[in-house]
C-alpha positions as CSV (number, residue, x, y, z in Angstrom):
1,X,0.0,0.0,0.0
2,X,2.7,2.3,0.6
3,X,3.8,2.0,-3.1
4,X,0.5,3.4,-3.9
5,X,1.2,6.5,-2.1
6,X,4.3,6.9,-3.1
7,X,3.6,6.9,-6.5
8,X,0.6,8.9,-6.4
9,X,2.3,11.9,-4.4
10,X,5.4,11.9,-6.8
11,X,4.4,11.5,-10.0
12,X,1.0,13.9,-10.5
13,X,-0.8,13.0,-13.6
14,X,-1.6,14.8,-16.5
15,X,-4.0,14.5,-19.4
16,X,-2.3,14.0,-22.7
17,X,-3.3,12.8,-25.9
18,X,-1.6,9.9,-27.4
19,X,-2.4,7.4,-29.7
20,X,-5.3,9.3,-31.0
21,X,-6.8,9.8,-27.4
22,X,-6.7,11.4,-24.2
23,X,-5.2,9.9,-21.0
24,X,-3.7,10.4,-18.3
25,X,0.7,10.7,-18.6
26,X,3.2,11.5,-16.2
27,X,6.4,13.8,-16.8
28,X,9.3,11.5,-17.1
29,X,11.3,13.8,-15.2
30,X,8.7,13.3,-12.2
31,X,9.4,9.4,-12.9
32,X,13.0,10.1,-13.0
33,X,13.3,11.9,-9.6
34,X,11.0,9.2,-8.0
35,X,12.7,6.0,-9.0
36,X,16.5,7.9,-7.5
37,X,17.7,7.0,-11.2
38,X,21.6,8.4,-11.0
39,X,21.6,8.7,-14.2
40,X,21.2,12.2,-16.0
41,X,17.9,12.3,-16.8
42,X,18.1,13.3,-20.9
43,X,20.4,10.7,-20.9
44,X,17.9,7.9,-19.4
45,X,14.7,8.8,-21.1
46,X,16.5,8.6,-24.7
47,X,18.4,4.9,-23.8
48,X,15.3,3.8,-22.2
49,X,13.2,5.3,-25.4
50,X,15.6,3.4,-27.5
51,X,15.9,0.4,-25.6
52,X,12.4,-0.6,-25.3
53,X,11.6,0.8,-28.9
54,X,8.6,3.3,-27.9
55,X,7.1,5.7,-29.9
56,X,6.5,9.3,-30.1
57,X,3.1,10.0,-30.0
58,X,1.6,6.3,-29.0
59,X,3.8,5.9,-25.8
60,X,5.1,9.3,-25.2
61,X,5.1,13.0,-26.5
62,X,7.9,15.5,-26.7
63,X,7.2,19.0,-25.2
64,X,9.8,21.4,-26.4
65,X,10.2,24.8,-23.3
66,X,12.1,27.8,-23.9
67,X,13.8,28.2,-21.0
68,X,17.2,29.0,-20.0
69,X,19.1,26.4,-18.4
70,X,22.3,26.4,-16.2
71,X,24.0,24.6,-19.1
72,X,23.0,27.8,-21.1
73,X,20.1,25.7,-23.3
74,X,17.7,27.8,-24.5
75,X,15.1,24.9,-24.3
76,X,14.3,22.0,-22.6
77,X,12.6,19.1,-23.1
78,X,9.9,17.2,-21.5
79,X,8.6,14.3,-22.3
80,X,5.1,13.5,-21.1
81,X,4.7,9.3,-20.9
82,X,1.8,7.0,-21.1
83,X,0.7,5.3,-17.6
84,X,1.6,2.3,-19.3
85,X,5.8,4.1,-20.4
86,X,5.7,4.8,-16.6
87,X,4.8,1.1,-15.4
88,X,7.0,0.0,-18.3
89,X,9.9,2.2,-16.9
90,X,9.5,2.0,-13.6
91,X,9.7,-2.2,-13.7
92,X,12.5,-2.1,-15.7
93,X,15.0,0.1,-12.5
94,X,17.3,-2.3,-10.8
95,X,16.6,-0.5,-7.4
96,X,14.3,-0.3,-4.4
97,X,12.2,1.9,-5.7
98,X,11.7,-0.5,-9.4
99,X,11.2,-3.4,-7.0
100,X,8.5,-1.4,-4.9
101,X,6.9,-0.4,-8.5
102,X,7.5,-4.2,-9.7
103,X,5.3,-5.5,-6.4
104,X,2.9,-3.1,-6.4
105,X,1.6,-3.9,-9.9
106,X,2.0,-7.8,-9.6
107,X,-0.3,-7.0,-6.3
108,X,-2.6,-5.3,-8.6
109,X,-2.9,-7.6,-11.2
110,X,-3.3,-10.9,-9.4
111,X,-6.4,-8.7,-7.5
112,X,-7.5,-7.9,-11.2
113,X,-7.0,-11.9,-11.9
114,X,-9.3,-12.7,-8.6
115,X,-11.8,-9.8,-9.5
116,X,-12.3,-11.4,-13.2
117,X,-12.5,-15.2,-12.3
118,X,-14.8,-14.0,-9.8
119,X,-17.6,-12.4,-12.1
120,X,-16.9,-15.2,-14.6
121,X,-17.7,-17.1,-12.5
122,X,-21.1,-15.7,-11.7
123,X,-21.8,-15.2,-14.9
124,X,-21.3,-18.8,-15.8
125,X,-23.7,-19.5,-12.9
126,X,-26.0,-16.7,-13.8
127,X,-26.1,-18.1,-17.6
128,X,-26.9,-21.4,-16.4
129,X,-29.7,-20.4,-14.4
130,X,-31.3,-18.6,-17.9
131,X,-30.5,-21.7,-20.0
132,X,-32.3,-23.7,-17.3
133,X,-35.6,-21.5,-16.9
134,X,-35.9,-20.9,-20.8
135,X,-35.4,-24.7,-21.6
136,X,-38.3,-25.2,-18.9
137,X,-40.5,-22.4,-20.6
138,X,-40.0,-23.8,-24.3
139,X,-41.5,-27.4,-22.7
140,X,-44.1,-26.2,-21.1
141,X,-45.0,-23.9,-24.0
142,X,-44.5,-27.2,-26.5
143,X,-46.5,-29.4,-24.3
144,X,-49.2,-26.3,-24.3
145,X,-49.4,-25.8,-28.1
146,X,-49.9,-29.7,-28.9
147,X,-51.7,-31.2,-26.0
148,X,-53.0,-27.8,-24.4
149,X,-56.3,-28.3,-26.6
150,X,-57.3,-31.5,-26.2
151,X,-55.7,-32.3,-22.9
152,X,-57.5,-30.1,-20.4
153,X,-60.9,-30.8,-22.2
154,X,-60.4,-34.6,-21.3
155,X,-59.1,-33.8,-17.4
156,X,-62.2,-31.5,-16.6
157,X,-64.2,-34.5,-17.8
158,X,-62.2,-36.9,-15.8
159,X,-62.2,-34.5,-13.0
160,X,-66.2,-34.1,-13.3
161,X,-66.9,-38.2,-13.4
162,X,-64.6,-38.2,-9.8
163,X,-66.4,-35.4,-8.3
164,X,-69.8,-37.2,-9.7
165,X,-68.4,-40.6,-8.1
166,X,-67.1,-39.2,-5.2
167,X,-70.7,-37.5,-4.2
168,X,-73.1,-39.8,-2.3
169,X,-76.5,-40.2,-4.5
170,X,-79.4,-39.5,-2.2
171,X,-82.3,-42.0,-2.8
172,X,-85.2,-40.1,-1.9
173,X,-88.1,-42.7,-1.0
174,X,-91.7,-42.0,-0.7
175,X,-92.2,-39.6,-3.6
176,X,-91.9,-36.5,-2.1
């Protein structure tokens, strides 16, 4: 749980669009800081860029800032990173910090797992139960449409001769 916090107070998200959409990103230098990478960070982003073959505009985008820099740049840039480049990142740092980002989302994910087998599971039950009523309701209909007609005709009658039987006949005598 502490991972959670962690990473929620240190790496604010921001809406970006990528990949044709908006989502929420993070600013790879926020990342940076947060995982204690000792690395410069310009240096980092473009291995890691390189490394694991991402793409501008799908898993990242490049925000160009005039703004003058110690090193006397004029501009700096920022790369804003998909939640998924940040997970992807952060997994990939051989410290404490990648480890606590490593657990965090195989905690997540095997919740995610119980979660889904879970409502599959009711659904399987739930879909059972329909299969069950409907294949009743189609008999009973089937039965209804073929011996509907000429079946409760013939119980009334049945059930009329009982009732007559069952009825003591009074004899009157004496012709009243």
């Amino acid at each position: 749980m502490n991972a959670i916090v962690k990473i929620e107070n240190q790496t604010p998200f921001i809406e970006v669009e990528l990949n044709g959409k908006v989502q929420l990103g993070v600013n790879a230098r926020d990342l940076h800081k947060m995982l204690e990478v000792k690395a410069e960070f310009s240096h980092w982003i473009k291995r890691r860029i390189k490394q694991c073959k991402f793409e501008e505009n799908y898993d990242y985008t490049l925000v160009v800032k005039k703004d003058e820099q110690v090193s006397g740049a004029k501009y700096l840039n920022e790369y804003i990173i998909s939640v998924d480049m940040t997970k992807h990142l952060g997994m990939m740092e051989r410290n404490e910090k990648g480890h606590e980002i490593r657990k965090y989302y195989i905690e997540q994910e095997e919740l995610a797992r119980q979660l889904k087998d879970g409502l599959q599971s009711r659904i399987g039950h739930i879909s059972a139960q329909v299969e069950m009523i409907t294949q009743s309701l189609s008999e009973a209909g089937r039965f209804l449409s073929v011996n509907g007609k000429q079946t409760k005709p013939a119980l009334l009658k049945e059930l009329d001769e009982l009732m007559k039987e069952a009825q003591p006949e009074l004899k009157l005598e004496g012709g009243i």
